[in-house]
VOGU-3710 file (C-alpha; in Angstrom, 3 decimals, decimal comma):
1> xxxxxxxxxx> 67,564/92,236/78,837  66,330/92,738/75,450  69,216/94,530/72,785  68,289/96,167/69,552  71,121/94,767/66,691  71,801/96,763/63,675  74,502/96,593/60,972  75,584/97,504/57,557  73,511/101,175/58,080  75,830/102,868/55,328
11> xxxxxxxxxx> 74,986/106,471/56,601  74,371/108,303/54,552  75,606/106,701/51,147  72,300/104,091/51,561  70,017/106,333/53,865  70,361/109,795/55,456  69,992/108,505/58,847  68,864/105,459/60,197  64,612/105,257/59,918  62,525/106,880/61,708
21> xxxxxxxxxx> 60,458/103,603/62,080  63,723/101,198/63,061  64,667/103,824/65,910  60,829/104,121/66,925  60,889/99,911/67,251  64,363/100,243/68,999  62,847/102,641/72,102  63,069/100,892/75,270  66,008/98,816/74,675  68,406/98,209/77,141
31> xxxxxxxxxx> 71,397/98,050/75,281  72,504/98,843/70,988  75,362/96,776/69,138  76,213/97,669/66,019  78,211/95,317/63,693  80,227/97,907/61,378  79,603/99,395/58,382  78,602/102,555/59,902  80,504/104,845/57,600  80,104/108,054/59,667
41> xxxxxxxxxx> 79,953/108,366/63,565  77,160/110,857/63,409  75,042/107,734/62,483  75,644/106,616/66,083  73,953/109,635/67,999  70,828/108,820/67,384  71,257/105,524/68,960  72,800/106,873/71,907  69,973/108,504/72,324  68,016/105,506/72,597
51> xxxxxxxxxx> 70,179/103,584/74,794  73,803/102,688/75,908  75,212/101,810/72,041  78,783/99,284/71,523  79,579/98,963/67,747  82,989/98,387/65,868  84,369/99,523/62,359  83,217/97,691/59,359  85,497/97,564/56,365  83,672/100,104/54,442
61> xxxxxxxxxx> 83,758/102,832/56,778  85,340/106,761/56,966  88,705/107,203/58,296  87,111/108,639/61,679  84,984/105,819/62,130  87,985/103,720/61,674  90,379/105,437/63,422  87,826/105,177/66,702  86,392/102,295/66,917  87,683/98,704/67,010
71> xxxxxxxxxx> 87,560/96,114/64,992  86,047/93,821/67,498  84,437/93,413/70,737  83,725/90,564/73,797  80,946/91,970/76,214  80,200/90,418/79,359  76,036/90,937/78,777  73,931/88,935/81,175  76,675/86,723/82,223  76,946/85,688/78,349
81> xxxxxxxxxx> 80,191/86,445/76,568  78,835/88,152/72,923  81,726/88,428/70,573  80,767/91,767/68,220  82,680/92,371/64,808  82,066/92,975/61,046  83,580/90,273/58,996  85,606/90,665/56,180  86,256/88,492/52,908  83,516/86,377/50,779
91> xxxxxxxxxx> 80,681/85,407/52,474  81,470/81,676/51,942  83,224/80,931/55,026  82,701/83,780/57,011  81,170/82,200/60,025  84,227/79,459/60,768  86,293/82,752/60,360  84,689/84,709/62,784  84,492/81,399/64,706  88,230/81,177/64,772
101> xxxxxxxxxx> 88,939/85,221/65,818  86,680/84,629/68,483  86,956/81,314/69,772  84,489/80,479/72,816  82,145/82,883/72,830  78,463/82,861/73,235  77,163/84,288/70,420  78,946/86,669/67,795  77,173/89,737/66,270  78,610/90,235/62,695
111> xxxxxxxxxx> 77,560/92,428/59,617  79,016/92,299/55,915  76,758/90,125/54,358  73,583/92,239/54,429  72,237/89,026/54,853  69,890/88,074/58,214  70,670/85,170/59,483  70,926/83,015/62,840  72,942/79,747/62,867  74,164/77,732/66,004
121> xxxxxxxxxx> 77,551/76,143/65,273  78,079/73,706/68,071  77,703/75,849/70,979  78,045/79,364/69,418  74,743/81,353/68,109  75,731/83,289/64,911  73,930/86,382/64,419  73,632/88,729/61,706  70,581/91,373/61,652  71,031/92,664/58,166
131> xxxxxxxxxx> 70,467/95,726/56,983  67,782/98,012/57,793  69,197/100,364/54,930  70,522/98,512/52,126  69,668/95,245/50,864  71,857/94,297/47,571  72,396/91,078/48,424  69,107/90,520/50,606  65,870/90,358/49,793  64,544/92,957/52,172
141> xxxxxxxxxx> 65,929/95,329/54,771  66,169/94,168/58,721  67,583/94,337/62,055  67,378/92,222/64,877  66,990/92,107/68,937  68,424/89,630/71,417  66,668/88,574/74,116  68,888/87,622/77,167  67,879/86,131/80,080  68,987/82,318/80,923
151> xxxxxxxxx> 69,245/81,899/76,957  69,880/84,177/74,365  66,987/84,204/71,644  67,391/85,880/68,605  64,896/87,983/66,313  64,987/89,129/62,982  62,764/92,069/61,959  61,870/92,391/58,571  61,390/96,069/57,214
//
C-alpha cells in the first residue's frame, strides 16, 4: 500500500491550491493523510479526488476546518497502527510529546515544523513530510509517501 503524506499546505495564505505537480506525483495512491495546517477544507477536494484522504486540524487553521476535523487520529493501515496529528508548541521536544499523546503506535504522521524529517524512537517511526507550500523554516518544500507492506518505509520528496 503506498500513501501520499502532506502537511502544513496553508491554502491559500502560502499557495492557491496545492501544485499541480505534487497532486500529479500523488495519482495512484491508495490512501492521503494530511497532518493539519490545512486552513480551508476546500484544500481537501482535490485530494479526494485522488484517493480516500484522513487529515486532522492543525493549530493554524479556519474555524470550519477546526470545528470538523479532529485533532488526532489512530488508523488501522496494513495491520500497522499510524497515529496522525499536527503538533503544537516549539519544535524542541515535539516528538517525546507526540510520543506521549500517542503512546504505542507504529508510526505518527505530524506537521508544524515545516521541517521533513524521519526518526525511529525505540520502536515508533516519526514522520513529518514538510511542506510542499511553504518552507520558512525549511530549506525547500516536500511531502512524503509511506510504503506499507511488512514494514513501513518512509520517503521524502523534495520539491
Amino acid at each position: 500500500m503506498r500513501i501520499g503524506v502532506l502537511a502544513d499546505t496553508h491554502i491559500p495564505i502560502a499557495a492557491k491550491k496545492i501544485p499541480a505537480h505534487v497532486l500529479s506525483l500523488l495519482e495512484g495512491v491508495d490512501m492521503i493523510l494530511h497532518a493539519g495546517d490545512i486552513l480551508e477544507l476546500s484544500a481537501l477536494d482535490d485530494l479526494e479526488k485522488i484517493a480516500k484522504t484522513e487529515a486532522v486540524r492543525g493549530n493554524m487553521d479556519y474555524a470550519d476546518v477546526l470545528s470538523s476535523l479532529p485533532a488526532k487520529r489512530i488508523l488501522e493501515i496494513g495491520g500497522f497502527r499510524i497515529g496522525l496529528a499536527h503538533g503544537w508548541g516549539p519544535p524542541q521536544g515535539l516528538i517525546e510529546r507526540l510520543s506521549k499523546e500517542f503512546g504505542k503506535v507504529d508510526c505518527v504522521v505530524f506537521g508544524h515544523t515545516h521541517v521533513p524529517t524521519i526518526e525511529k524512537v525505540n520502536e515508533t517511526l516519526f514522520f513529518n513530510p514538510g511542506s510542499p507550500t511553504d518552507k520558512v523554516f525549511a530549506v525547500c518544500n516536500s511531502f512524503g509517501f509511506l510504503e506499507i507492506n511488512d514494514e513501513i518505509k518512509p520517503e521524502i520528496v523534495q520539491l
